[in-house]
C-alpha positions in Angstrom: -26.4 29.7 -1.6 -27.9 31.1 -4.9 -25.5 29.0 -6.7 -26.7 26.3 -5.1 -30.5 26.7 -5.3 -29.8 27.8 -9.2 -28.5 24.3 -9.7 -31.5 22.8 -7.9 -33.7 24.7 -10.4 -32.7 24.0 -13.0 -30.6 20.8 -13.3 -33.0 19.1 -10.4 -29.5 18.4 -8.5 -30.4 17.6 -4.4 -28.8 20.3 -2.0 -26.7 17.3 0.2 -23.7 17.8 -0.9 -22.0 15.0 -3.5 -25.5 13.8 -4.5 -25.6 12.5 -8.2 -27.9 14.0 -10.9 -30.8 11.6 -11.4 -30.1 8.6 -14.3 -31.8 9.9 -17.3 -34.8 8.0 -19.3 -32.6 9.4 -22.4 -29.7 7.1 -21.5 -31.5 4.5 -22.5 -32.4 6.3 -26.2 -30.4 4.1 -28.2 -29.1 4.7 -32.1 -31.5 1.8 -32.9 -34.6 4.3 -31.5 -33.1 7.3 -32.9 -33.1 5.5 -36.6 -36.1 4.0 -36.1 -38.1 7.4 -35.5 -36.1 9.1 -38.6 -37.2 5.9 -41.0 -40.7 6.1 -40.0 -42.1 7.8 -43.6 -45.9 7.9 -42.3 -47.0 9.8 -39.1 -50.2 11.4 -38.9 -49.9 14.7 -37.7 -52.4 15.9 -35.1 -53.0 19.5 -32.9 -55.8 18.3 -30.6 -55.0 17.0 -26.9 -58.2 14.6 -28.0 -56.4 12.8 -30.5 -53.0 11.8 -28.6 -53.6 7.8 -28.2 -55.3 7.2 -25.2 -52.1 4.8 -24.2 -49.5 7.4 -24.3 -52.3 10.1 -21.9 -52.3 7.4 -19.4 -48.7 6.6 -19.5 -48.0 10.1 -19.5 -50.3 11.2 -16.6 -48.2 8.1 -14.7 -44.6 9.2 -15.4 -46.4 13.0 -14.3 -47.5 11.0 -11.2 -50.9 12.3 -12.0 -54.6 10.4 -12.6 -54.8 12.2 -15.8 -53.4 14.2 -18.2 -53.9 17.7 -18.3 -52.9 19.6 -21.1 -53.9 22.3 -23.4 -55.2 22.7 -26.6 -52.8 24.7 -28.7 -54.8 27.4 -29.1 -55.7 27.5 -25.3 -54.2 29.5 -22.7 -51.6 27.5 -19.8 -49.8 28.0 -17.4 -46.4 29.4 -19.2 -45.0 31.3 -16.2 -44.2 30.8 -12.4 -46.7 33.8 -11.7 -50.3 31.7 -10.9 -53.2 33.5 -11.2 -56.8 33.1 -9.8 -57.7 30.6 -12.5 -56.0 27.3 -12.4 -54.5 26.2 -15.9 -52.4 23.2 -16.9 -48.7 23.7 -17.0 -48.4 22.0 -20.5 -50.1 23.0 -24.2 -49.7 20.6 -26.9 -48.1 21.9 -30.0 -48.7 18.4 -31.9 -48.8 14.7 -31.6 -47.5 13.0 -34.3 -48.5 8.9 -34.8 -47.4 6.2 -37.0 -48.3 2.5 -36.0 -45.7 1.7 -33.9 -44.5 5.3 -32.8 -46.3 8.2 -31.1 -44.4 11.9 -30.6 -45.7 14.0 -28.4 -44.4 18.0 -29.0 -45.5 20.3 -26.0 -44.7 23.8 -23.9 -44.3 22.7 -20.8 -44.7 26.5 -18.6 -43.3 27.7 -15.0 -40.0 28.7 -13.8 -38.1 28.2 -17.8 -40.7 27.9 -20.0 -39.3 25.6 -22.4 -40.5 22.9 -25.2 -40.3 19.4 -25.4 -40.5 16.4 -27.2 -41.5 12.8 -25.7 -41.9 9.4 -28.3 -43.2 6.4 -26.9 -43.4 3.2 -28.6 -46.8 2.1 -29.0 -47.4 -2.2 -28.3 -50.2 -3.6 -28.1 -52.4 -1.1 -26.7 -50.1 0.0 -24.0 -47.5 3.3 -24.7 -43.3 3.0 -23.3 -41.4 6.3 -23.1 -38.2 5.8 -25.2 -37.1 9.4 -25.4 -37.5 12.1 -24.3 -35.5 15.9 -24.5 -35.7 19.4 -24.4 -35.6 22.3 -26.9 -36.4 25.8 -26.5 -38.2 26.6 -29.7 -41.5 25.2 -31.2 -41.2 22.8 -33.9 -43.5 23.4 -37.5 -44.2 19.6 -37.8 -43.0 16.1 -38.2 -39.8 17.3 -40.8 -38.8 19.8 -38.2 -38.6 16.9 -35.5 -36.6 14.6 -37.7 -34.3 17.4 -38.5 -33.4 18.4 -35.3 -33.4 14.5 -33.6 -30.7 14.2 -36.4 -29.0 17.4 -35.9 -28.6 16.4 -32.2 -30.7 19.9 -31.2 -32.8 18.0 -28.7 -31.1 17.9 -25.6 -32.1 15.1 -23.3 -30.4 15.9 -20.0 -32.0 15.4 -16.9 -35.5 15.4 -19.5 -37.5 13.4 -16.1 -37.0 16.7 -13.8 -38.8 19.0 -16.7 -41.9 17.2 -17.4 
């Protein structure tokens, strides 16, 4: 049974027996997105949840299944275990957002059972924000080189990336 609920945890596989792992957003991530992200020269680097483009907050807080987003200021405490205190905090603390005019990267701690990091890029058109990729990584990034370097190096891992947002 712990077998079981381990895989529930942390692979977000249902407990009937057979069932498939949900299709992931990143199968869509094609090598034309991937280059696309590496040969943008120019994104403005930013570390304040106020400055993520009000487009990719509202299409975030509706993947989250949320009104809003609610995130935390890097500097800011969250919620980066399962163990909840008496204060409510959000589960997720921006590291940066990094935005170019047709790109926007979000970079974030996401807390709880395997606190973990991860990055999200949306494609930004014509005032509305579309998740193109999304993965998981389990270290926080310096900036926008770091990002390119490990989308290139394949160190993002973007399994099953809709069951850890």
């Amino acid at each position: 049974m712990l077998a079981y609920l381990v895989a529930f945890v942390f692979t977000g596989f249902s407990l009937v027996q057979g069932a498939e792992p949900p299709r992931s957003i990143s199968e869509s991530f094609t090598t034309a997105d991937r280059d696309r992200v590496l040969a943008t020269e120019h994104f403005t680097l930013s570390r304040s949840v106020g400055k993520i483009p009000e487009a990719v907050s509202k299409s975030l807080a509706a993947l989250l299944h949320s009104p809003s987003l609610t995130m935390a200021e890097p500097d800011q405490p969250f919620q980066a275990t399962d163990v909840v205190g008496s204060k409510p905090l959000p589960w997720r603390r921006l590291v940066f957002s990094a935005q170019s005019d047709k790109l926007c990267a979000l970079h974030y701690e996401k807390g709880g059972v395997g606190s973990h990091h991860l990055v999200l890029v949306f494609a930004l058109e014509g005032g509305s924000a579309r998740l193109i990729w999304g993965g998981t990584l389990f270290t926080e990034l310096a900036d926008v080189g770091a990002l390119k370097e490990f989308i290139r190096a394949g160190k993002i891992r973007p399994n099953w990336i809709e069951m850890n947002w």
